[in-house]
C-alpha positions as CSV (number, residue, x, y, z in Angstrom):
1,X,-6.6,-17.1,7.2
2,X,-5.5,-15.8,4.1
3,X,-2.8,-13.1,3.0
4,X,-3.7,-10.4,1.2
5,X,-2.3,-7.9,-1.2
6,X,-3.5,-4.6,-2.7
7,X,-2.4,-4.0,-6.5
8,X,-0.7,-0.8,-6.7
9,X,-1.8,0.1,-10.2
10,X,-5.2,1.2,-10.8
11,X,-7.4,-1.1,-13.1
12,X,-9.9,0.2,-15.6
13,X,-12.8,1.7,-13.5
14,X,-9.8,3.4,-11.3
15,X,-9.9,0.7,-8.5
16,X,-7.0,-0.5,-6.2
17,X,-7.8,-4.7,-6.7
18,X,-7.1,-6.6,-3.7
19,X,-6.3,-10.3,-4.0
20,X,-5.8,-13.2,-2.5
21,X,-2.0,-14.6,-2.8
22,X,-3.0,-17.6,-4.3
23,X,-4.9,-15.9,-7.1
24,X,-4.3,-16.3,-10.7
25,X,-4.3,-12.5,-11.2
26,X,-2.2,-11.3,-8.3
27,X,0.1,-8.8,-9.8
28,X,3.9,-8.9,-10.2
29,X,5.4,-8.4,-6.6
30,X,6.4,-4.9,-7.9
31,X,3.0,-3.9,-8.4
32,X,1.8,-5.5,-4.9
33,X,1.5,-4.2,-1.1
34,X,1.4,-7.2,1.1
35,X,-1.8,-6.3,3.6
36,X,-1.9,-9.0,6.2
37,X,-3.5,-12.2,7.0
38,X,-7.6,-11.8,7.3
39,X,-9.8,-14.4,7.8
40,X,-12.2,-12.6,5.1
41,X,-11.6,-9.7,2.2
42,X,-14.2,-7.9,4.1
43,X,-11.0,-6.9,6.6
44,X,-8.6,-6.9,3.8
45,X,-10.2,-4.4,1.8
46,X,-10.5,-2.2,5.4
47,X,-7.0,-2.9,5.4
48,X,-6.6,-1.5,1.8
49,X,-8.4,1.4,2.0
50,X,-5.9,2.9,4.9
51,X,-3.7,3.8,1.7
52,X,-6.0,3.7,-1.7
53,X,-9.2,4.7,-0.7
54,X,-10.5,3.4,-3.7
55,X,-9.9,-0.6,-3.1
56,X,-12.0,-2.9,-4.1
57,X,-12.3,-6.7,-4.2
58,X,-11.3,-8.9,-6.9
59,X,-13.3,-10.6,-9.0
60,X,-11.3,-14.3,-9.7
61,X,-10.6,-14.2,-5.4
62,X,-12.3,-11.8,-3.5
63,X,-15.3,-11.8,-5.2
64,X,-17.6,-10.9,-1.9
65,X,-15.7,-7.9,-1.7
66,X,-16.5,-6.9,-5.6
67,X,-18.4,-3.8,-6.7
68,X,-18.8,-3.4,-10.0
């Protein structure tokens, strides 16, 4: 299981990112919504779209989840 956050600032197509914690691009915990533990992004990205429904995976962690 991992824990998963959703970036709360849009990046540059106007996506919600959500990472991994251990990922070298997780945002500054000001910028960050702590999601849950999932045992894929699949369910974190679910879990993300309850508040932003335009989440999407990152690319560096959650790359499965990634739409470009």
């Amino acid at each position: 299981m991992d824990r998963y956050y959703v970036h709360t600032l849009t990046d540059a197509q106007g996506d919600h990112e959500v990472h991994k914690s251990t990922c070298d691009k997780l945002p500054k915990s000001e910028n960050r919504i702590y999601l849950g533990e999932f045992s894929n992004c699949q369910q974190a990205v679910i879990e993300a779209k309850k508040r932003y429904s335009n989440s999407n995976g990152c690319y560096w962690c959650s790359r499965d989840c990634h739409t470009t």
